[in-house]
C-alpha positions in Angstrom: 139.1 193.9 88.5 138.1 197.4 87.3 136.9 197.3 83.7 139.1 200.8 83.1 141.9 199.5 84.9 145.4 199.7 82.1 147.4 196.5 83.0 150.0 195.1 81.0 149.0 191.0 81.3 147.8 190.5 78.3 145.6 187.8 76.9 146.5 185.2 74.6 144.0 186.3 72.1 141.8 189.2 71.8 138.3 189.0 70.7 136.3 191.9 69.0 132.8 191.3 69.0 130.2 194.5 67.1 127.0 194.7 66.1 127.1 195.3 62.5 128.4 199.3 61.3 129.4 200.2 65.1 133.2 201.2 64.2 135.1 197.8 63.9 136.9 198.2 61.1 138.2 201.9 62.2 139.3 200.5 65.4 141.3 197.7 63.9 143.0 200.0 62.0 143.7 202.6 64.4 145.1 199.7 67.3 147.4 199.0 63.9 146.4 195.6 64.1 147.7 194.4 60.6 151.7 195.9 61.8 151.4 194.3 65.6 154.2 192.2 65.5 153.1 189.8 67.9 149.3 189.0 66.4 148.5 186.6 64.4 145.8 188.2 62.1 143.8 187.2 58.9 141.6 190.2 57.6 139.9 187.4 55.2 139.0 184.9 57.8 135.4 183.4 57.4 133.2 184.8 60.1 130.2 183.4 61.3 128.0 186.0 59.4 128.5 183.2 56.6 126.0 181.2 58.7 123.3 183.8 59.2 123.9 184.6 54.8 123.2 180.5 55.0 119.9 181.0 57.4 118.6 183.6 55.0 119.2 181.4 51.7 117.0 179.1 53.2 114.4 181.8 54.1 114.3 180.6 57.9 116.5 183.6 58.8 113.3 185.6 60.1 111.5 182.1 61.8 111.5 180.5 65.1 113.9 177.4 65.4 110.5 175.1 66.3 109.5 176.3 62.3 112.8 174.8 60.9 112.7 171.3 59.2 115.6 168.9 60.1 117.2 169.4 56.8 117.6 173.0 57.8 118.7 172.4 60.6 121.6 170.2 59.7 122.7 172.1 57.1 123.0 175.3 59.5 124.6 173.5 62.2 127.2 171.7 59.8 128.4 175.0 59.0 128.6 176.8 62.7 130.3 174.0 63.0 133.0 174.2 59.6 133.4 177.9 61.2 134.1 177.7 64.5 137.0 174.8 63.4 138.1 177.3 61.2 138.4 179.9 64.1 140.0 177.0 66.2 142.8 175.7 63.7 143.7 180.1 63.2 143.9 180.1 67.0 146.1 176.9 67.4 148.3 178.5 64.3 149.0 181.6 66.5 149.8 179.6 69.3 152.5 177.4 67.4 153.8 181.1 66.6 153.6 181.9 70.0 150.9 184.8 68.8 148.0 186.6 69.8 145.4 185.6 67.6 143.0 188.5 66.8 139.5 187.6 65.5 136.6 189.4 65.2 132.7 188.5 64.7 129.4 189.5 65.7 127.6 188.7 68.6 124.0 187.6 66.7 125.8 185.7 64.4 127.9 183.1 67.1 124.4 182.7 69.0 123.1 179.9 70.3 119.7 179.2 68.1 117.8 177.6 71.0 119.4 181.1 73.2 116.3 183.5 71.2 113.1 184.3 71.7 110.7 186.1 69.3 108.5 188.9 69.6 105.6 189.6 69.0 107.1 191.9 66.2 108.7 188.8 64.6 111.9 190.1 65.8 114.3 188.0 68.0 115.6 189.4 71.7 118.7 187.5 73.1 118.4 185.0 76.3 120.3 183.3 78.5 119.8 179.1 77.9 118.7 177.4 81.1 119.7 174.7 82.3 119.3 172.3 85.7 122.7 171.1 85.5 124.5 171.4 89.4 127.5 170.8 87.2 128.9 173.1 84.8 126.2 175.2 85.7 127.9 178.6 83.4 129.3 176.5 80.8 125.9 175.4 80.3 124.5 178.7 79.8 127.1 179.7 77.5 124.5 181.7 74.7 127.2 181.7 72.0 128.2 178.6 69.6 132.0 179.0 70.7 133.2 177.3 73.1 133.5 178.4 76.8 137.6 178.0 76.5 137.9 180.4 73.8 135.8 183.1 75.0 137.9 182.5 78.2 141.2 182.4 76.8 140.5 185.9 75.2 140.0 189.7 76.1 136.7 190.3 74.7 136.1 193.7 73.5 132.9 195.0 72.9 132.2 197.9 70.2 129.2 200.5 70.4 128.0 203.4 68.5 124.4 205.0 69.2 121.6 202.6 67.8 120.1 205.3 65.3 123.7 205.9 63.6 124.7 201.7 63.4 121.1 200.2 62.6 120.6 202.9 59.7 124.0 202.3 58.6 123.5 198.7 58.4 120.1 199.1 57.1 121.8 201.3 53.8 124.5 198.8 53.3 122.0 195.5 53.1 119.9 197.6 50.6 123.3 198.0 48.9 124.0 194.3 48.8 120.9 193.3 47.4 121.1 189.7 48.5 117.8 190.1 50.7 113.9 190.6 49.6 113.7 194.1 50.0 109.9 193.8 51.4 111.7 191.5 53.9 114.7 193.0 55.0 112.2 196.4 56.2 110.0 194.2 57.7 110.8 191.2 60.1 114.3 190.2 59.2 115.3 194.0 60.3 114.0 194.2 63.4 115.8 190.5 64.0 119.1 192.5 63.5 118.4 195.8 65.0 118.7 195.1 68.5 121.7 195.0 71.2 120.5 192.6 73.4 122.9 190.3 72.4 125.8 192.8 73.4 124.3 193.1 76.4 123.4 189.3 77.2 127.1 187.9 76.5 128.9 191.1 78.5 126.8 190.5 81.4 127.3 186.7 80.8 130.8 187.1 80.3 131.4 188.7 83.5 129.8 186.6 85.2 131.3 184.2 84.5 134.4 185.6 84.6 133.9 186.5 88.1 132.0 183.5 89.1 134.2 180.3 88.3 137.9 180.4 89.6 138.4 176.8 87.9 138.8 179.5 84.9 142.0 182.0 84.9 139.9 184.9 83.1 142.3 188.1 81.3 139.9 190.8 82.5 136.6 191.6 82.4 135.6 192.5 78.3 136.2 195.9 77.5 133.4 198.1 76.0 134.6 200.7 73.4 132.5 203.5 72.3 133.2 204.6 68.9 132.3 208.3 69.0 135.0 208.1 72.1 137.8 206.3 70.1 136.4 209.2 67.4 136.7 212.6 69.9 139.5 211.1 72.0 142.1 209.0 69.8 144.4 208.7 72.8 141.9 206.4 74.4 143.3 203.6 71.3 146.5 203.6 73.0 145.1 202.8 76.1 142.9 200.5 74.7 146.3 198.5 73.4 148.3 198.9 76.3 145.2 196.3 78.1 145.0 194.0 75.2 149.0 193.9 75.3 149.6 195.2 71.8 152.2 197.9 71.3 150.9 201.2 71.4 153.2 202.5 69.5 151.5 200.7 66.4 148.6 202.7 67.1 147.6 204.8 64.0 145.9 208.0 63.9 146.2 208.6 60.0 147.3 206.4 57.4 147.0 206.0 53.3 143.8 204.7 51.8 143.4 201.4 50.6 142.3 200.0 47.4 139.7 197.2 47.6 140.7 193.7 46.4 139.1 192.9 43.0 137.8 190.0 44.2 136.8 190.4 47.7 133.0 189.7 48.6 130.7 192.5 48.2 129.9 192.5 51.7 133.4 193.7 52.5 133.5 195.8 49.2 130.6 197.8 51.4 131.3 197.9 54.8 134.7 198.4 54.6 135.0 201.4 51.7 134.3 204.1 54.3 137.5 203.2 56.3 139.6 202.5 52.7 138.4 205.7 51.3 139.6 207.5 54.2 143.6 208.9 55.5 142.1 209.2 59.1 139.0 209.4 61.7 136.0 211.0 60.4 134.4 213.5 62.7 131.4 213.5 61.3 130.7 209.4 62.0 130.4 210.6 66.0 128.0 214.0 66.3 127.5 215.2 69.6 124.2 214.6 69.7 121.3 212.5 68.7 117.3 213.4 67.5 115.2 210.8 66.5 112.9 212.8 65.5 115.7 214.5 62.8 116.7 210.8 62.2 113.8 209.6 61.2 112.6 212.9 59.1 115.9 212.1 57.1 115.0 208.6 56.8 111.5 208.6 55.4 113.6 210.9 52.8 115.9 207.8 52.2 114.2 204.6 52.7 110.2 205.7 53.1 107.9 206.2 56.0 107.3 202.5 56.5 111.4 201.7 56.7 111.7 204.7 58.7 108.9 203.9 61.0 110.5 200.4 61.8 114.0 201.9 62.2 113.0 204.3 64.5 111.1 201.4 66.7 113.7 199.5 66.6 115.9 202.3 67.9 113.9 202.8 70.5 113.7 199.6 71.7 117.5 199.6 71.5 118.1 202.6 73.5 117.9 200.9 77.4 120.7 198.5 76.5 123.0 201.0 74.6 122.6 203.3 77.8 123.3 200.5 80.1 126.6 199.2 77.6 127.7 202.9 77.7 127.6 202.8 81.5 130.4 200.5 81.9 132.2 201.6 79.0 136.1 202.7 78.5 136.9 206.2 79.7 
């Protein structure tokens, strides 16, 4: 099936899966999730980012799973598991609506532990698990914590934004939240979140997959959406809904801004004020084009020479895969 092809046969559920600051929240509101009539949608649903919070409590966020003790190990995998119920129990809610259930997380954070490896930077790169199983051969190199049924049962989109706009975006924001050693966060615990191999590693899994096993009835290959596209081109969002089977004529192009919850977390509070505080898309979130070299003047400005230095590795290193996710993106 052709990844740009518009079809009507929707999936049951749609899945939106970003790298931290690449445009989620702007596309969920412009695909007018929250007025769909047929989607089941919680905008306060635990995510599995509540694991990797967990991970860094316990200061083994930035060390190799062989370096965890047992305890730490429980405890983390107790609550992947707590999440992914809670994700289950929302999508069996939907159903007994007869409802698209529309969830969204990030691909790092629903990762198979034992599906890393570490550099010698002490950042992590996603990998494929292997296994010698004849049987069940994909479902055993599933990378992600969900289960192979509901990544299946969903069209998966994929949202990107150019590496040096996202990671310094997400960089500011954790600075922000001050829940992280800021000597750690610049250092190793960065570069473990600055990369898109794990966009990359689940789309090319997923269509494999996808294409590979006919005991599985797959919606459609996942979808990659580039945000400064949805930005310069709005009518690529009803497009966009037409394939996930949402009503297009939901899709928003303006709207009123929003007031933040008294009590919502911080970490919303933050990522989410840029899209409340605006009536519409902001042009200057997508430029037309890119230096590093500007980037990283602007940075050293903002966060020093030794951030900057890292950030700009990082986007550097980032660059192959957000040119090969681009590739195969929406038009």
């Amino acid at each position: 099936m052709d990844h740009n092809t518009v079809t009507s046969d929707s999936s049951p559920h749609i899945l939106l899966l970003a790298q931290p600051r690449t445009g989620s929240f702007l596309l969920q509101r412009m695909l007018g999730i929250e007025d769909q009539p047929n989607v089941h949608f919680d905008n306060h649903a635990p995510t599995h980012c509540e694991a990797a919070m967990l991970m860094e409590e316990l200061g083994i966020a930035s060390k190799g799973l062989e370096e965890w003790n047992e305890s730490q190990k429980a405890q983390v995998m107790e609550h992947f598991a707590s999440l992914t119920q809670s994700l289950l129990q929302r999508r069996a809610a939907a159903e007994a609506d007869n409802k698209t259930l529309f969830y969204k997380d990030h691909p790092q954070f629903i990762w198979r532990l034992d599906a890393r490896i570490q550099r010698e930077d002490g950042g992590f790169d996603a990998i494929l698990p292997q296994s010698d199983e004849a049987a069940h051969q994909a479902a055993a190199t599933n990378p992600t914590i969900l289960p192979v049924e509901c990544l299946m049962s969903s069209r998966v989109v994929f949202s990107v934004r150019h590496p040096a706009l996202s990671f310094a975006s997400a960089f500011r924001g954790h600075i922000e939240l001050r829940i992280h050693d800021p000597d750690n966060w610049r250092g190793e615990l960065m570069r473990s979140w600055m990369t898109l191999t794990y966009s990359r590693v689940l789309y090319d899994w997923y269509r494999s997959y996808a294409q590979e096993n006919e005991s599985h009835q797959s919606p459609g290959d996942p979808i990659i959406v580039s945000m400064k596209d949805v930005i310069d081109d709005p009518s690529l969002v009803p497009k966009l809904a037409k394939m996930l089977g949402l009503d297009p004529s939901k899709v928003l192009s303006e709207w009123d801004t929003r007031s933040q919850p008294e009590n919502d977390r911080i970490l919303r509070k933050i990522y989410c004020r840029s899209i409340n505080c605006s009536t519409g898309v902001l042009k200057e979130k997508a430029p037309d084009t890119v230096d590093l070299d500007v980037e990283t003047a602007k940075w050293v400005e903002e966060f020093g020479g030794n951030a900057a230095t890292i950030l700009a590795d990082c986007v550097k290193r980032a660059m192959p895969d957000y040119e090969y996710l681009m590739a195969w993106r929406l038009r």
